[in-house]
MOPAC internal coordinates of N, CA, C and O (Angstrom, degrees):
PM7 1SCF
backbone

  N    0.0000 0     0.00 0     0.00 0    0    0    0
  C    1.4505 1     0.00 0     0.00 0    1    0    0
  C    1.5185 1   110.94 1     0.00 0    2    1    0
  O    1.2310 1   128.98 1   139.80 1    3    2    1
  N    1.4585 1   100.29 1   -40.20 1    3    2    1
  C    1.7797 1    87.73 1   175.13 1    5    3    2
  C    1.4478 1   127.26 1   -66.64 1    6    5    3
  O    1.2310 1   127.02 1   150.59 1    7    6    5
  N    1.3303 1   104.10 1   -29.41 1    7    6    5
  C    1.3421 1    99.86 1  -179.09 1    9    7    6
  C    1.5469 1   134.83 1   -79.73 1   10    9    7
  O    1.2310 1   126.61 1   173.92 1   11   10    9
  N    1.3314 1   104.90 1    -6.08 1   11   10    9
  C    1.3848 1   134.49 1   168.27 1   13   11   10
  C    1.8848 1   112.16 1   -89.37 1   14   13   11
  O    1.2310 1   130.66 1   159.93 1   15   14   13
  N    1.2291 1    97.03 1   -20.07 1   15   14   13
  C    1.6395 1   112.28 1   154.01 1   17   15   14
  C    1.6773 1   112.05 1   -63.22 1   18   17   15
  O    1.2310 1   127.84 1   119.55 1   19   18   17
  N    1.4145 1   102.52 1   -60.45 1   19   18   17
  C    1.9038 1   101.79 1  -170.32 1   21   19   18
  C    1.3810 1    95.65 1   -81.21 1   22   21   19
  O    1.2310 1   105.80 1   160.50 1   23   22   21
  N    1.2264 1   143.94 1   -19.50 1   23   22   21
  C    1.6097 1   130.99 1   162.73 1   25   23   22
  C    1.3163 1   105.62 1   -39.74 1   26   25   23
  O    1.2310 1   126.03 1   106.02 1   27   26   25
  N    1.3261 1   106.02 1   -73.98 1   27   26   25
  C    1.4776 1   134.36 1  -177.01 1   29   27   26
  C    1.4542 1   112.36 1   -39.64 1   30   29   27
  O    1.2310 1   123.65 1   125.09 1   31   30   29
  N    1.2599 1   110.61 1   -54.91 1   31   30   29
  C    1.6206 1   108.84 1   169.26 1   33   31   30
  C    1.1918 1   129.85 1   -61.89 1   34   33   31
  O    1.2310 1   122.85 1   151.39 1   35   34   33
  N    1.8882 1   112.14 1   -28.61 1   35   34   33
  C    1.0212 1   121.12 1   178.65 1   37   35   34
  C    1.6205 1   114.85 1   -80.38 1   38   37   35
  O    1.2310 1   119.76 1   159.30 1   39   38   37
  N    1.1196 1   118.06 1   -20.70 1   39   38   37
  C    1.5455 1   114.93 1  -168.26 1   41   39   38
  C    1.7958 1    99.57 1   -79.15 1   42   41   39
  O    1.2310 1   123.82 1   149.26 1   43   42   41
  N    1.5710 1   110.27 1   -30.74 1   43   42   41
  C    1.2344 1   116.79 1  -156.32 1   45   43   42
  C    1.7474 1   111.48 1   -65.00 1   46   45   43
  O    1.2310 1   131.88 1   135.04 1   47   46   45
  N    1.7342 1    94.66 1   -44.96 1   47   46   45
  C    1.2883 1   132.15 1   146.15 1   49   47   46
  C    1.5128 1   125.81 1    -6.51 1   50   49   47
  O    1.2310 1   132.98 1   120.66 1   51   50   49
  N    1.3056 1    92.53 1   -59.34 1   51   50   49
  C    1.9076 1   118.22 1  -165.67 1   53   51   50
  C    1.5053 1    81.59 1   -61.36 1   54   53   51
  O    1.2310 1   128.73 1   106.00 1   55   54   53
  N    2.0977 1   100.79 1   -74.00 1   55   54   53
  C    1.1093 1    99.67 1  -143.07 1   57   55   54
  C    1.4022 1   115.78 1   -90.36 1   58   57   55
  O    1.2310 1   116.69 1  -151.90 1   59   58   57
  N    1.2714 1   123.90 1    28.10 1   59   58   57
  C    1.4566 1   135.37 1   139.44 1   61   59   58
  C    1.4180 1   128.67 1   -60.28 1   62   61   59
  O    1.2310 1   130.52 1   138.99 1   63   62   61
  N    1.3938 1    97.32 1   -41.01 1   63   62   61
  C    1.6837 1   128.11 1   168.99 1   65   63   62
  C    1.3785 1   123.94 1   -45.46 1   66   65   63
  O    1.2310 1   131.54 1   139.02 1   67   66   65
  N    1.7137 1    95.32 1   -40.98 1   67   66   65
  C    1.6121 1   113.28 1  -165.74 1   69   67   66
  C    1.5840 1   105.17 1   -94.33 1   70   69   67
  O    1.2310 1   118.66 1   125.21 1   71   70   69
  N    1.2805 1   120.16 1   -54.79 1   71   70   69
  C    1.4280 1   139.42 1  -179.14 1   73   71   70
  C    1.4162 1    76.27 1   -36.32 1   74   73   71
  O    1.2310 1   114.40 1    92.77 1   75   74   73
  N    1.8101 1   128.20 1   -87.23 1   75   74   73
  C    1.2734 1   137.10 1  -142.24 1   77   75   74
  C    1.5258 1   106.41 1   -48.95 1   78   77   75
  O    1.2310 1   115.38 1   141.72 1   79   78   77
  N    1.4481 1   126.37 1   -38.28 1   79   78   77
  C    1.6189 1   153.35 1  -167.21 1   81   79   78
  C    1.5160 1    86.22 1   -85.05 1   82   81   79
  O    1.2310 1   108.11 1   148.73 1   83   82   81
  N    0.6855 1   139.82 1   -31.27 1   83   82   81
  C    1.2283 1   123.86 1   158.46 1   85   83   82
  C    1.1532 1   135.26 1   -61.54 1   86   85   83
  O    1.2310 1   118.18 1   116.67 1   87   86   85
  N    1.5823 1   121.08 1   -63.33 1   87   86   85
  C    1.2810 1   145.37 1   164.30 1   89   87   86
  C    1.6680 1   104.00 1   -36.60 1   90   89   87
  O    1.2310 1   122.69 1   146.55 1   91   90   89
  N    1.2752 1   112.44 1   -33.45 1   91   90   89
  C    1.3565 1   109.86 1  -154.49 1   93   91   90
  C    1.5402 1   108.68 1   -82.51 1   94   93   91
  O    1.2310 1   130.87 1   127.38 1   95   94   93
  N    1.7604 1    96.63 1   -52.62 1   95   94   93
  C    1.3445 1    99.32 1   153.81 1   97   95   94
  C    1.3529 1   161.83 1   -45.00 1   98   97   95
  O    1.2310 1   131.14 1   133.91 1   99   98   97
  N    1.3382 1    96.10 1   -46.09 1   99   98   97
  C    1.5674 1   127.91 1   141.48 1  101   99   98
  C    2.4202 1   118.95 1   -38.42 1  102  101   99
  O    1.2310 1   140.21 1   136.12 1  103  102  101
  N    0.9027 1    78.39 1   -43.88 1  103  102  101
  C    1.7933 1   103.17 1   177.22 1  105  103  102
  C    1.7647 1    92.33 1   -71.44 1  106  105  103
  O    1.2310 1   122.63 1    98.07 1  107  106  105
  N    1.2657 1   112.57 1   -81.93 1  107  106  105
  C    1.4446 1   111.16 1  -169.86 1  109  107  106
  C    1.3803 1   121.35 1   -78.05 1  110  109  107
  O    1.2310 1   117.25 1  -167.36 1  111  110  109
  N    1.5767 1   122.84 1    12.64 1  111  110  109
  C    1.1012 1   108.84 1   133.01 1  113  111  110
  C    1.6602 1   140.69 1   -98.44 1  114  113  111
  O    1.2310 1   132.10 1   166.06 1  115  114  113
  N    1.2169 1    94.25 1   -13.94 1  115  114  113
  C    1.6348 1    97.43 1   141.71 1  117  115  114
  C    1.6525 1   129.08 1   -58.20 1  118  117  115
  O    1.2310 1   124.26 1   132.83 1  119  118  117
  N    1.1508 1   109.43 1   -47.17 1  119  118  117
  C    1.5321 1   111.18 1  -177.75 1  121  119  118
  C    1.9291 1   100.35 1   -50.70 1  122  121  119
  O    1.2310 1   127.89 1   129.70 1  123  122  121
  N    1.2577 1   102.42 1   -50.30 1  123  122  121
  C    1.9121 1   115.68 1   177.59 1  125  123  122
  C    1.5624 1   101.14 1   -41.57 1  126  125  123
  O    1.2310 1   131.01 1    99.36 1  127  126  125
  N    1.2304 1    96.37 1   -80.64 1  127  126  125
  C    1.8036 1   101.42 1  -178.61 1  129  127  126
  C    0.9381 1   133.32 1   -50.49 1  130  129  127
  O    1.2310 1   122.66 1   161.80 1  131  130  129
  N    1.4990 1   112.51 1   -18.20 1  131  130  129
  C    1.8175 1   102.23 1  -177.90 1  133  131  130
  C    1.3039 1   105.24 1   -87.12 1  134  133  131
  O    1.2310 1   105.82 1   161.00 1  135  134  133
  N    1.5292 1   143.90 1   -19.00 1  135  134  133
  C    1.1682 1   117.15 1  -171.13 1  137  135  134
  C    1.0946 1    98.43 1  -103.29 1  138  137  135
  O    1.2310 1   101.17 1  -160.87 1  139  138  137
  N    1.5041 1   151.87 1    19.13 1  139  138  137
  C    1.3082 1   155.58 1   154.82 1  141  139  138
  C    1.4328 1   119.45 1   -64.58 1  142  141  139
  O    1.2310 1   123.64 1   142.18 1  143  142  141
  N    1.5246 1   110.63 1   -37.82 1  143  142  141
  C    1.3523 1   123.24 1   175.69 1  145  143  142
  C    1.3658 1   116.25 1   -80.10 1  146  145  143
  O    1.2310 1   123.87 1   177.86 1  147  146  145
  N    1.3351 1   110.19 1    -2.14 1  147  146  145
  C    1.5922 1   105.20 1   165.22 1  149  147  146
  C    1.4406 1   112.45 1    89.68 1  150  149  147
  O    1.2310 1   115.40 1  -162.71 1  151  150  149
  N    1.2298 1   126.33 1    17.29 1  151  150  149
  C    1.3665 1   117.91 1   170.30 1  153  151  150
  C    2.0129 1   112.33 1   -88.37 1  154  153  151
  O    1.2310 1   133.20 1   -28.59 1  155  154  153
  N    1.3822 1    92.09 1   151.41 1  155  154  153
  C    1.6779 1    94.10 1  -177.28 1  157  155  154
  C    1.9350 1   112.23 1   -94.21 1  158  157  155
  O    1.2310 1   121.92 1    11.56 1  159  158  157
  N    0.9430 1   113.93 1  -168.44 1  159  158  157
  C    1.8624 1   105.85 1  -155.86 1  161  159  158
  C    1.5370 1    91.28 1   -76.28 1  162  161  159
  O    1.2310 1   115.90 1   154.09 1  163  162  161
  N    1.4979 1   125.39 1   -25.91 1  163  162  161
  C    1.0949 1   124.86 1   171.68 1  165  163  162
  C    1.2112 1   171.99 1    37.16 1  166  165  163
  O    1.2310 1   148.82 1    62.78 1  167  166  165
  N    1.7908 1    61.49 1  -117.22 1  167  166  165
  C    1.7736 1   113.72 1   179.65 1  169  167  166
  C    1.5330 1   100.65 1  -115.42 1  170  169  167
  O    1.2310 1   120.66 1  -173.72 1  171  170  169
  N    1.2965 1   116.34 1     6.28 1  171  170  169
  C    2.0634 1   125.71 1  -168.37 1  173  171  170
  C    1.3808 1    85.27 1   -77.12 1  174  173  171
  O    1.2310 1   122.74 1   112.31 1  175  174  173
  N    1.6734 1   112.35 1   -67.69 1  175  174  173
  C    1.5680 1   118.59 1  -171.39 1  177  175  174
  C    1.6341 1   123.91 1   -20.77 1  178  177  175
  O    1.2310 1   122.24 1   132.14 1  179  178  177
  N    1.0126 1   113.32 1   -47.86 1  179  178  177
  C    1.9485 1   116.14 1  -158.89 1  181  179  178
  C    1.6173 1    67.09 1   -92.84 1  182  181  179
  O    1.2310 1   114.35 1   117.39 1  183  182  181
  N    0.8224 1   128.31 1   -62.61 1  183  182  181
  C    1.8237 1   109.64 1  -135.34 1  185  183  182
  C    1.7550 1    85.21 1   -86.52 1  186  185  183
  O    1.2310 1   101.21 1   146.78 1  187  186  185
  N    1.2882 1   151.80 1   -33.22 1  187  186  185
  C    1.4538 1   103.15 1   162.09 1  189  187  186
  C    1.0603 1   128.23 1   -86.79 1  190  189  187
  O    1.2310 1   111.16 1  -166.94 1  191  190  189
  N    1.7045 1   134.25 1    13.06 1  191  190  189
  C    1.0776 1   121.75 1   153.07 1  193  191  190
  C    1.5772 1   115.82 1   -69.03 1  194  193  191
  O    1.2310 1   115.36 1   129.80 1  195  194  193
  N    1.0913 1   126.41 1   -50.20 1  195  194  193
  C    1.7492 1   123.69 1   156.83 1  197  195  194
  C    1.5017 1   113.49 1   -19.40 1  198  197  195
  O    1.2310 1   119.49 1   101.05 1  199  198  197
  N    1.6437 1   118.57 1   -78.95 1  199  198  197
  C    0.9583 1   123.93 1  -172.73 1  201  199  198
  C    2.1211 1   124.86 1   -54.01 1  202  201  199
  O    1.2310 1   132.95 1   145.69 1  203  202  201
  N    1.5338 1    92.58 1   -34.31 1  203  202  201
  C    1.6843 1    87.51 1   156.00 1  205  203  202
  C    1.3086 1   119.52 1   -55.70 1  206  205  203
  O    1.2310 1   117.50 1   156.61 1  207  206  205
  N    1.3363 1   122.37 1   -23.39 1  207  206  205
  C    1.6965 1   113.69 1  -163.84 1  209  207  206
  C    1.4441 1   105.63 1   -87.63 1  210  209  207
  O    1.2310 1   132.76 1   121.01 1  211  210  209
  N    1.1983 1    92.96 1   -58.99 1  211  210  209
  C    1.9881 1    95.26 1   172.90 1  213  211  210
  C    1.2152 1   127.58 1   -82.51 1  214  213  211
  O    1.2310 1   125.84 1   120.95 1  215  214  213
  N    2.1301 1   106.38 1   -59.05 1  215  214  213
  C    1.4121 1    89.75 1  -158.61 1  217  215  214
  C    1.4169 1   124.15 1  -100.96 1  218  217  215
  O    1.2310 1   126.52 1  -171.36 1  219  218  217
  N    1.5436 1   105.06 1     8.64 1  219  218  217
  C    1.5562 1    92.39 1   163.45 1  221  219  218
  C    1.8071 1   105.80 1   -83.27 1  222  221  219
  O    1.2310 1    84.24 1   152.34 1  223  222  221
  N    0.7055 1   171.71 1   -27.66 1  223  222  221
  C    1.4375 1   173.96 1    80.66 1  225  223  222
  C    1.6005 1    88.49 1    65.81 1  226  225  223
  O    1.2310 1   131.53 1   103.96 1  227  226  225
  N    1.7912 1    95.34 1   -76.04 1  227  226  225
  C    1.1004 1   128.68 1  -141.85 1  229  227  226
  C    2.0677 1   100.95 1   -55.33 1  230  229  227
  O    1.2310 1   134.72 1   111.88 1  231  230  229
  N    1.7849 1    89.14 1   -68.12 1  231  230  229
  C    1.9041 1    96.24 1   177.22 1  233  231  230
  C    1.5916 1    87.30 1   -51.95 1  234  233  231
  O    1.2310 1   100.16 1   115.22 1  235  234  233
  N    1.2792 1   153.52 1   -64.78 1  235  234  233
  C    1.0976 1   139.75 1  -157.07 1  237  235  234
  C    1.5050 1   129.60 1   -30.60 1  238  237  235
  O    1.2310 1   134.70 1   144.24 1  239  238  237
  N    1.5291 1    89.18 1   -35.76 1  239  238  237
  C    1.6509 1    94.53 1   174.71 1  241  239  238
  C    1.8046 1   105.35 1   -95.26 1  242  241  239
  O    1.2310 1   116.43 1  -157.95 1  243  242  241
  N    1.1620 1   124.39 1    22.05 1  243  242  241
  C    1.3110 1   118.51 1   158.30 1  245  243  242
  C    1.1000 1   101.12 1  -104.67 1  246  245  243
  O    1.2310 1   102.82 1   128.03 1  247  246  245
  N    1.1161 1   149.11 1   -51.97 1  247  246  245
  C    1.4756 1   176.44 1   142.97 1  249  247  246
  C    1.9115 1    95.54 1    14.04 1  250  249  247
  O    1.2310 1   131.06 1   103.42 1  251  250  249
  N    1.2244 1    96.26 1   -76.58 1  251  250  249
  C    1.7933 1   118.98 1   159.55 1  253  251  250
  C    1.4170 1   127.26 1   -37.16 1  254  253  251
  O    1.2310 1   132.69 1   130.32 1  255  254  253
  N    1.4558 1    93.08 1   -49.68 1  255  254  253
  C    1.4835 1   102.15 1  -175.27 1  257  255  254
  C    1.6648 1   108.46 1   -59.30 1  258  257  255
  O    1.2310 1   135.06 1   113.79 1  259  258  257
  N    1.7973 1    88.47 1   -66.21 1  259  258  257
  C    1.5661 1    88.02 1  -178.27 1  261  259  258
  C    2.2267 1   128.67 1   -57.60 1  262  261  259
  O    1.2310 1   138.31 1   157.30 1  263  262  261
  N    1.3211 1    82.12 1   -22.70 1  263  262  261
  C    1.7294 1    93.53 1  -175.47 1  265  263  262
  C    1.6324 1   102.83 1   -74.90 1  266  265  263
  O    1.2310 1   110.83 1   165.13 1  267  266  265
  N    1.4833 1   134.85 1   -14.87 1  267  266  265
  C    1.6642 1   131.68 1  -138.50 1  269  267  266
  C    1.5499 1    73.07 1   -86.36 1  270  269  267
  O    1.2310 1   107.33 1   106.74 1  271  270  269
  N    0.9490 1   141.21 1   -73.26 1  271  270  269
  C    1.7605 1   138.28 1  -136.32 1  273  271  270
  C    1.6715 1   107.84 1   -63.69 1  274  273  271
  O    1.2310 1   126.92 1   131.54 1  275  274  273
  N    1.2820 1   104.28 1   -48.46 1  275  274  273
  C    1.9154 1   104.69 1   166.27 1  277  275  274
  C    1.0537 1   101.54 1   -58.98 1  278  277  275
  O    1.2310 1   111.46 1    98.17 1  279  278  277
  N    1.5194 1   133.69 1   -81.83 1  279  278  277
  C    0.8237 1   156.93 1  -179.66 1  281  279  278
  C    1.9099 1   113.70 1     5.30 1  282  281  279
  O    1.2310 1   132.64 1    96.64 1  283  282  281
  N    1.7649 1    93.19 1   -83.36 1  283  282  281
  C    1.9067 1   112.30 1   146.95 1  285  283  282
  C    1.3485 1   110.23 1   -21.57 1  286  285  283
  O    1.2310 1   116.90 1   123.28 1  287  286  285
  N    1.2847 1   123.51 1   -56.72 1  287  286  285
  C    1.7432 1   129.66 1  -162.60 1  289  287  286
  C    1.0646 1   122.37 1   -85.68 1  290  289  287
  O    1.2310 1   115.79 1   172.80 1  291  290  289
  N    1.6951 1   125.60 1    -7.20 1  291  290  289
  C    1.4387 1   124.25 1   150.75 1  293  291  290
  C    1.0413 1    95.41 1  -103.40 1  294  293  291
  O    1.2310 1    96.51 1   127.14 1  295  294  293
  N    1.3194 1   159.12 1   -52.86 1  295  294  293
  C    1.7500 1   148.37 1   176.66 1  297  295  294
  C    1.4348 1   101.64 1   -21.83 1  298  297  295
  O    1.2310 1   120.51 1   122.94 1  299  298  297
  N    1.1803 1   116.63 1   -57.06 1  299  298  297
  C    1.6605 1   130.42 1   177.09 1  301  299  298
  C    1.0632 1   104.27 1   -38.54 1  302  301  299
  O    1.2310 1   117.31 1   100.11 1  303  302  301
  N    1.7788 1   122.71 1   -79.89 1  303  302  301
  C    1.1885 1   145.88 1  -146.78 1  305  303  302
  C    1.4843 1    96.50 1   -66.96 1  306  305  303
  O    1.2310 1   101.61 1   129.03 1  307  306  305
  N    1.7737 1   151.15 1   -50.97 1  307  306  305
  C    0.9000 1   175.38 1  -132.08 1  309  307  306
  C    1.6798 1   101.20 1  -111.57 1  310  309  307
  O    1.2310 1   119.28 1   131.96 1  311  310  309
  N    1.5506 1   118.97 1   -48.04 1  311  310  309
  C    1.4163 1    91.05 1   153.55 1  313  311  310
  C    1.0445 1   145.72 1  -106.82 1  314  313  311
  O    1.2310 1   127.29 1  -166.66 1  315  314  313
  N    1.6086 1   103.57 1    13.34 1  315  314  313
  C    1.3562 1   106.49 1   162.35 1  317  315  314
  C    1.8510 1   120.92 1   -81.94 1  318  317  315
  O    1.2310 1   125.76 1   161.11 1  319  318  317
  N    1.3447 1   106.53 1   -18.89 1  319  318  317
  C    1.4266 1   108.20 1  -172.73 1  321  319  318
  C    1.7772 1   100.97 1  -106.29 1  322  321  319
  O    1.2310 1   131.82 1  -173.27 1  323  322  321
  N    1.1907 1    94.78 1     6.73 1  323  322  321
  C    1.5216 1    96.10 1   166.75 1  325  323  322
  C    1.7320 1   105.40 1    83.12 1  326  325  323
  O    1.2310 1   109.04 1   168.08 1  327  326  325
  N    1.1832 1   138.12 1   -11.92 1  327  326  325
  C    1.6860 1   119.82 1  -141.49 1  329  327  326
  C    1.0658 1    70.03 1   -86.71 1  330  329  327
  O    1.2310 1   129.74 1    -4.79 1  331  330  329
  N    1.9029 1    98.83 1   175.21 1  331  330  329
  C    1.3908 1   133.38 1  -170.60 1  333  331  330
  C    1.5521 1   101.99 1  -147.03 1  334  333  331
  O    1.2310 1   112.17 1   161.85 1  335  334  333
  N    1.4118 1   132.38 1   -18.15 1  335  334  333
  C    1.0478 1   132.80 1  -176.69 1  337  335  334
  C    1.3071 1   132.36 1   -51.12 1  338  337  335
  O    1.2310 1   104.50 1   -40.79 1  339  338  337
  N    1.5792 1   146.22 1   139.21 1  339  338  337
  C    1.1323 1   132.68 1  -133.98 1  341  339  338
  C    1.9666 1    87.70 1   -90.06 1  342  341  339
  O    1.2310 1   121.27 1   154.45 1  343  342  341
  N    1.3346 1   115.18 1   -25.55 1  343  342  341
  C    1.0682 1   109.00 1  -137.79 1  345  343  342
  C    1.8200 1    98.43 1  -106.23 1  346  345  343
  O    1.2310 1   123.22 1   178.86 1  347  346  345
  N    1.6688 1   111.43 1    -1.14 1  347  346  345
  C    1.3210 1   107.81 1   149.64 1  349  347  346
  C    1.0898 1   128.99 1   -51.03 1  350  349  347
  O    1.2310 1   122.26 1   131.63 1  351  350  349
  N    1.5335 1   113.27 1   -48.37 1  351  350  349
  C    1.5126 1   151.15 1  -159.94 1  353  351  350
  C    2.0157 1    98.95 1   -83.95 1  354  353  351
  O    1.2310 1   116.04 1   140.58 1  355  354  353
  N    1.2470 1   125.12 1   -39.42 1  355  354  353
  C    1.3459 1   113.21 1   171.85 1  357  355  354
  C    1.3038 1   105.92 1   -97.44 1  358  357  355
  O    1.2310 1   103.63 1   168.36 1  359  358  357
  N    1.5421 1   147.72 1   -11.64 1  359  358  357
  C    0.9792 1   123.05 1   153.03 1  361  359  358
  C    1.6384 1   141.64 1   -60.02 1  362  361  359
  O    1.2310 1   120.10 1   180.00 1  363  362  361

């Protein structure tokens, strides 16, 4: 039973991991785009407070979508070979 406990904790883990890796991404590609479109520090204010509410959420779940299938395939690879290292995981 315990060990089906640290599975359990561990999977929950992942996909806390991922949601957040998402979000994050989702975040800094907004940060990219907005000053491309030419707005000044301004006019930044209203429109990224907007964009926190919806559309990073929103690309987030594309963000996910497209990342889940790699994503699975080092999660895999990582617990089957056991590593934990930060720098498997950012490479």
């Amino acid at each position: 039973m315990g060990r089906l406990l640290v599975y359990l904790g561990r999977l929950i883990l992942i996909v806390v991991g991922f949601v957040a890796a998402a979000l994050a991404a989702s975040a800094a590609m907004h940060l990219f785009i907005l000053p491309t479109l030419g707005f000044e520090t301004v006019e930044a204010g209203p429109i990224v407070a907007g964009s926190v509410l919806f559309s990073i959420p929103f690309v987030a779940l594309f963000v996910a979508y497209f990342a889940l299938t790699p994503a699975l395939v080092v999660v895999a690879i990582a617990e089957i070979w056991s590593v934990r290292g930060w720098l498997y995981y950012a490479l």
